[in-house]
C-alpha positions in Angstrom: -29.9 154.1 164.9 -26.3 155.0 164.8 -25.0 152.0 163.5 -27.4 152.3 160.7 -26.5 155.9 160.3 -22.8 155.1 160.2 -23.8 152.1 157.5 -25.0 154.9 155.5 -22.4 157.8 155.9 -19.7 154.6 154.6 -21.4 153.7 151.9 -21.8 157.2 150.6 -17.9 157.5 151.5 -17.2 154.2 149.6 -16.2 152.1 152.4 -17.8 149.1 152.0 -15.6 147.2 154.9 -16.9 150.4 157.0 -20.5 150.2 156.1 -20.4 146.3 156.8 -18.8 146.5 160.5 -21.6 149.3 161.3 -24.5 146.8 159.7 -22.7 143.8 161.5 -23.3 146.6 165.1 -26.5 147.3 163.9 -27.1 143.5 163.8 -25.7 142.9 167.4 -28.2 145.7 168.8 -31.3 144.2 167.2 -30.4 141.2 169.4 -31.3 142.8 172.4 -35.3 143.3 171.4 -35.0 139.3 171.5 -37.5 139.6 167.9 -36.6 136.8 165.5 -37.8 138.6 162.2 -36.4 141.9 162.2 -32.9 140.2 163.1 -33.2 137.9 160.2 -34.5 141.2 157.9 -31.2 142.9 158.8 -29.4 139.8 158.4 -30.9 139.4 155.0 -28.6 140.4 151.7 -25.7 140.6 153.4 -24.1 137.3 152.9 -23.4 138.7 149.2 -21.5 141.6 150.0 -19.0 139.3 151.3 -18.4 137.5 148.1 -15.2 137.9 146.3 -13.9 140.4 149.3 -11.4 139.4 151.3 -13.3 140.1 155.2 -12.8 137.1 157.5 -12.8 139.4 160.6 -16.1 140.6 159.4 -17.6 137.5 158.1 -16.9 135.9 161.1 -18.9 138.0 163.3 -21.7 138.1 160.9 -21.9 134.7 161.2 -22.2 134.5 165.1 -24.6 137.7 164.6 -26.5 135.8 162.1 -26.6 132.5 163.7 -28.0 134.0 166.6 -30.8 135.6 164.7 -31.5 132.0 163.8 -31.3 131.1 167.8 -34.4 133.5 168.6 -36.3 132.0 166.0 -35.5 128.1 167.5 -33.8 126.4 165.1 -31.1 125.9 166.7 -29.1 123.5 163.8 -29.1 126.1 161.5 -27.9 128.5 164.5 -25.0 125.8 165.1 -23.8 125.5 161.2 -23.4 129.8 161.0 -21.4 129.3 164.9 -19.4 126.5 163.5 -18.7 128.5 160.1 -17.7 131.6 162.2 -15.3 129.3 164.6 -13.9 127.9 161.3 -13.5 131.2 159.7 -12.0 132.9 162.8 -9.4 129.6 163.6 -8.4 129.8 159.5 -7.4 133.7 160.0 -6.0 133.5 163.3 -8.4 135.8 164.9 -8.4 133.8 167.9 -10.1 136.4 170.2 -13.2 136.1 167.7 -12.8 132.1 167.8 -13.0 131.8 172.0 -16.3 133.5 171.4 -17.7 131.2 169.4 -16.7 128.6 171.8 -18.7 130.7 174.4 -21.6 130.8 171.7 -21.7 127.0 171.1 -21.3 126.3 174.5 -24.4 128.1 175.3 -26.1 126.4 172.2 -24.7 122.9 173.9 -26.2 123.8 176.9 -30.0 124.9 175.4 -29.7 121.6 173.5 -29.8 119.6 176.2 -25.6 118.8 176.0 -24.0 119.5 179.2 -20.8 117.2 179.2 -20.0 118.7 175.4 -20.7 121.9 176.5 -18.7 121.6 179.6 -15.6 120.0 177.8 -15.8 122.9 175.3 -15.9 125.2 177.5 -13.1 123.9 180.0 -10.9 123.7 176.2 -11.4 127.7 175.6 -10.7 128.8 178.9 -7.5 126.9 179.1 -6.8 128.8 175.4 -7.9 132.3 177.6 -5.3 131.9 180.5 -2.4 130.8 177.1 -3.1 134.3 175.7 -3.6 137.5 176.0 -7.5 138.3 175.6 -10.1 141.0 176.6 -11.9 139.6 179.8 -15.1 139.5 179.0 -14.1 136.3 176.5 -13.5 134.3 179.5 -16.5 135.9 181.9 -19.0 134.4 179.1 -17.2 131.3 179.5 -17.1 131.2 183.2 -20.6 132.2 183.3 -21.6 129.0 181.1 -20.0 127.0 183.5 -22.2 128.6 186.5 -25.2 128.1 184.3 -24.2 124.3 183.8 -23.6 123.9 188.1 -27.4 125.1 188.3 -29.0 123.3 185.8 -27.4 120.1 187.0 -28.2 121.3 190.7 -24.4 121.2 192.0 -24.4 124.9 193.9 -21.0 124.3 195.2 -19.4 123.5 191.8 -21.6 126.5 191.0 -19.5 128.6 193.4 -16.6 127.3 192.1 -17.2 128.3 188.6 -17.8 131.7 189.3 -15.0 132.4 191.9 -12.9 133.1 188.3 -16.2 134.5 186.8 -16.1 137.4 189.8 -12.4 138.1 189.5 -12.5 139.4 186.4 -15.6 141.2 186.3 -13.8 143.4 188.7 -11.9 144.6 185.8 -14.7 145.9 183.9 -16.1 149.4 184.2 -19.6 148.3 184.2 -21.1 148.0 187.3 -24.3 146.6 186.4 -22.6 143.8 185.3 -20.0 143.9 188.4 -23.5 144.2 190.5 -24.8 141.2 188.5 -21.7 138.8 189.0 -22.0 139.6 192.4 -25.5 138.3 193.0 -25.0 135.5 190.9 -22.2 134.4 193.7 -25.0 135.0 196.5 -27.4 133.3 194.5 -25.0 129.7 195.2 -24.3 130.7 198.2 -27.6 130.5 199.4 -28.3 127.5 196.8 -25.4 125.7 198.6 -26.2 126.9 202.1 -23.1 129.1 202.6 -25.2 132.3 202.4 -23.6 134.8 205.5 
């Protein structure tokens, strides 16, 4: 509610590169309800407001907000062209923060699809891109966390522990402790998997 309430007070103000980051937020909240339709309604239109404007920044995480739209609903090809586009609109502006997480977004996508060793390799390629730079740490969490969801599904709890040893380290910098809490279980969760629970 106030995302859309900032969409409006920008687009009264004129500030149409205001009202489209607070529709893009808007967007990235309707995610959590997990409903296909009403993330492809808000979703809807907005493609054209881009045209002839010079937004990459935006664009590029309309895309990932889009393409995941496209992910509840299951079709997952069409949620891997707007990922791709995003990675390719990100790389071409040099917003490489944005880029790593649509790395973390198609390797998530590889992994749904059934592609483990691509999403793996992808995955091992961003992180070495994280620890080059200088990035917020949640890029590489998502990306360590990929890794841990990889180990499980292949049924390799010690890899698993390994994956997240990185994965706990830097949740420790976050001031969320839900998601502090949550890394932590996740550890005790292959721990037990791999018989090293204590």
């Amino acid at each position: 509610e106030q995302a859309s309430a900032a969409e409006g007070l920008f687009g009264l103000a004129g500030n149409e590169a205001g009202a489209l980051r607070a529709h893009i937020e808007y967007l990235f909240a309707s995610h959590d309800a997990q409903e296909a339709k009403p993330c492809l309604d808000a979703a809807s239109g907005i493609e054209s407001r881009f045209t002839n404007r010079s937004y990459p920044w935006l664009a590029a995480q309309f895309h990932i907000e889009e393409g995941t739209c496209y992910g509840l609903m299951e079709k997952l090809g069409q949620t891997r062209r707007l990922y791709e586009r995003a990675a390719h609109e990100a790389q071409a502006s040099g917003y490489n923060s944005i880029y790593l997480r649509t790395q973390d977004h198609l390797s998530t996508l590889d992994g749904r699809s059934g592609f483990l060793l691509s999403g793996w390799a992808r995955t091992q390629k961003a992180l070495a891109s994280f620890w080059r730079g200088q990035y917020p740490p949640m890029r590489a969490y998502n990306l360590y966390y990929n890794l841990y969801e990889f180990s499980r599904v292949s049924a390799q709890p010690y890899l698993q522990m390994a994956a997240w040893r990185d994965g706990i380290a830097l949740s420790e910098s976050f001031s969320d402790n839900v998601i502090r809490a949550m890394a932590h279980s996740l550890m005790a969760d292959a721990a037990i998997g791999a018989g090293q629970a204590r």
